[in-house]
C-alpha positions in Angstrom: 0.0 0.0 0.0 1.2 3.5 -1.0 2.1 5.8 1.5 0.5 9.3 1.1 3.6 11.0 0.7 4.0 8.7 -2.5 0.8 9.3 -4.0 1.5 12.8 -3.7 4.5 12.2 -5.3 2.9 10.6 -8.4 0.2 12.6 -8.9 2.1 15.2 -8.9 4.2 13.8 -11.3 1.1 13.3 -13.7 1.2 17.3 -14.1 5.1 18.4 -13.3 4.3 21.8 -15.7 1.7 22.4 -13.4 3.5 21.9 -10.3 4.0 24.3 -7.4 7.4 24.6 -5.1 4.7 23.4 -2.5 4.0 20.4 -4.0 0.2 19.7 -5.4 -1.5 22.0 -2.3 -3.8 24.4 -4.0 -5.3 26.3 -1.9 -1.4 29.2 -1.9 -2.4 29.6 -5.3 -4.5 33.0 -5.9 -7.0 32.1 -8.9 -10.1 34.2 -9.8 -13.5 32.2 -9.5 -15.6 33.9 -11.5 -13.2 34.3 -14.5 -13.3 31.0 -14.3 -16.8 29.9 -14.1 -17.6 32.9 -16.6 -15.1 30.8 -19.2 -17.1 27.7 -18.7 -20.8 29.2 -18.7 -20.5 28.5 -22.3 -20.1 25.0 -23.7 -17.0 24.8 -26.2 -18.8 22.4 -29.4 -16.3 19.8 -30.0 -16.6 16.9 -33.2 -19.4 14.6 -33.1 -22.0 16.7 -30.7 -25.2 17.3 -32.8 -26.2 20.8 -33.3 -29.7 22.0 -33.7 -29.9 25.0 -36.1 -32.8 27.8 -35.9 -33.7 30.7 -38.6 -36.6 32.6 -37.5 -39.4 32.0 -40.3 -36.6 30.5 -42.5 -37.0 26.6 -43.3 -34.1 26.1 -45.7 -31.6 27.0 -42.8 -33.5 24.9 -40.0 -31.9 21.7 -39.7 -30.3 19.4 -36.5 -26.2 18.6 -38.1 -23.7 16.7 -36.8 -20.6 17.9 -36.1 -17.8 16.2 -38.3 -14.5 15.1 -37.6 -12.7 18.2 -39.0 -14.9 19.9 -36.9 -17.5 22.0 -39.5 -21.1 21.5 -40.2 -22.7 22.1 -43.6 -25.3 24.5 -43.8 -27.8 24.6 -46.9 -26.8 27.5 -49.4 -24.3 28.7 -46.9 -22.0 26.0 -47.1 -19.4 24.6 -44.5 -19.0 26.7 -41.1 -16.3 25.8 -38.8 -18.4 24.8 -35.4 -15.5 22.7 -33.3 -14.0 25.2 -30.3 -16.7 27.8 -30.7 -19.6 28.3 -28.5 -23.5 27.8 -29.7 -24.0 32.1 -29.8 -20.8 32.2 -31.7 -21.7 29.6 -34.6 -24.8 31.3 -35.1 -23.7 34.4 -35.6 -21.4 32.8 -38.2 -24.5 31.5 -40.2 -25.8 34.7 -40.1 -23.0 36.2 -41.2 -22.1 34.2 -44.4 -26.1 33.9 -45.1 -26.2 37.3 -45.4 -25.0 37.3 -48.8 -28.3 35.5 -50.2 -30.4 37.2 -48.8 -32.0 40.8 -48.4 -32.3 40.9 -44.6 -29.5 39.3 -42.4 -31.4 35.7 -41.0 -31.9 35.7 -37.1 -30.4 32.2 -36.5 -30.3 30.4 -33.3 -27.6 27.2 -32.4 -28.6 24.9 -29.6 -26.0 21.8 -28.2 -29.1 19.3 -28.8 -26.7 16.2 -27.7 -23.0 15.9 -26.2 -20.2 13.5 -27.6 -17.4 15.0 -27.6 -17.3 16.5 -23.8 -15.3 14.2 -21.6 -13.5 14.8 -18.3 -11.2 12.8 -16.2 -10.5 12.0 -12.6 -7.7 10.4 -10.8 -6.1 9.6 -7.6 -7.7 8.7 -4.3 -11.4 8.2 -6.0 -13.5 4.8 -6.0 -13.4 4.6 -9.7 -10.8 6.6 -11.2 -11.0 7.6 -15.1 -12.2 9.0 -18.1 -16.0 9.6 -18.2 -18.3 11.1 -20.6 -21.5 13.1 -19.5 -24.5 14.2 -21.8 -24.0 17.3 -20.1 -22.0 19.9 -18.3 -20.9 18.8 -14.9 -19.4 20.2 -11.7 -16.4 18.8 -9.9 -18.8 17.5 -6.9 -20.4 15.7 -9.8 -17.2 14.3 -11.2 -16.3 12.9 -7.9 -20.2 11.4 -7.2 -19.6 10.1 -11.1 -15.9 8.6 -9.8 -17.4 6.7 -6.6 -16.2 9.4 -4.2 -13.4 9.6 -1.8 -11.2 6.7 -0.8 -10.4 7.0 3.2 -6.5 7.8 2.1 -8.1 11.2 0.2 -7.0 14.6 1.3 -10.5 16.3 0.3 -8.9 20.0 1.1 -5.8 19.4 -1.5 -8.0 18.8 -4.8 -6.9 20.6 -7.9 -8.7 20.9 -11.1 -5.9 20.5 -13.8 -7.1 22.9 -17.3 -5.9 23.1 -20.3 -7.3 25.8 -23.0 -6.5 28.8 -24.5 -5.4 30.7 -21.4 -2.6 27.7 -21.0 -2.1 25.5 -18.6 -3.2 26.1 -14.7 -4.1 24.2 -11.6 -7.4 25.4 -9.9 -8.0 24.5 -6.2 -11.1 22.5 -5.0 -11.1 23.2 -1.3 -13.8 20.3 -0.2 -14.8 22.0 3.1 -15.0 25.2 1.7 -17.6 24.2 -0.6 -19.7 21.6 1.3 -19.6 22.4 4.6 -19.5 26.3 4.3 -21.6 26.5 0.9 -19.3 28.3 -0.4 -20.6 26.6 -3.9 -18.0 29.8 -6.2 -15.6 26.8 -5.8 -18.0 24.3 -7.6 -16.8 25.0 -10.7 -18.1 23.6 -14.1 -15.4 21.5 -15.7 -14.4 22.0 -19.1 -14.0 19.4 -22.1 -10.6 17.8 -21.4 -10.5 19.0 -17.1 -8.7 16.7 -14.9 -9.9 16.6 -11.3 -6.9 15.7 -9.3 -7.8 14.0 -6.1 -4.2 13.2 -3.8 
């Protein structure tokens, strides 16, 4: 059986660009809460999540797509729109955009995720059942841990860190268990992003 000082050590070693002189503690590190929740408060579409388009009183353009490997969706008369690592609002506003040109007034489109595929998020460490798992929607990190079994007894709930990588780089965000479920201080229940590890030592 591992010590805890060892599985410290190796998950630690799972994110060494992340790491902090401290070791994997989290809670030194000063990291603004609502930037991040504002970041996630819109899903990212990723390949193989199916879209569902809207034009107001506009048939032609109204259709449910699939994203495809390369990442775009076709579009009748507008053609192929790039959808992968943009948001529903801003997909839209490229249909209007490039629909524009056929017609005389710019279409009012809507984009709605109708069905996840391509969101996945990982957990590791002291959990019941560490590993990749793929929800049909959004989560928090007290929902990846009820999704990974929960807390082994060798679990230091207080020294999570959520381990994200997008197009701010790469961070480590504390999870401070306490904080969040016996205080209710619920800022710290952050969505998780496509791709988020939840670190658990």
């Amino acid at each position: 059986m591992r010590s805890r000082r060892a599985w410290i050590a190796l998950l630690c070693s799972a994110v060494t660009s992340l790491a902090a002189p401290s070791g994997c503690a989290g809670r030194a590190l000063q990291v603004d809460f609502e930037a991040e929740r504002r970041a996630t408060s819109a899903y990212v579409v990723g390949p193989g999540d199916v879209l569902e388009v809207r034009a107001w009183k506009n048939e032609a353009l109204s259709h449910r797509v699939t994203v495809r490997p390369d990442g775009f969706i076709t579009v009748p008369l507008v053609g192929d729109v790039m959808a992968a690592g943009r948001t529903a609002m801003t997909i839209a506003e490229e249909i209007e955009n490039q629909a524009a040109r056929y017609y005389h007034e710019k279409p009012l489109v809507s984009v709605e995720v109708a069905e996840l595929h391509s969101y996945r998020i990982y957990v590791m460490g002291e959990v019941s059942r560490p590993g990749e798992f793929t929800p049909r929607a959004q989560i928090t990190v007290l929902q990846a841990l009820a999704l990974a079994g929960g807390f082994t007894r060798f679990a230091d709930p207080d020294e999570v860190v959520i381990v994200r990588r997008d197009v701010r780089g790469e961070r480590r965000i504390p999870f401070a268990f306490d904080e969040v479920v016996e205080k209710g201080n619920l800022r710290g229940d952050l969505p998780l992003q496509t791709n988020d590890t939840v670190v658990v030592p």
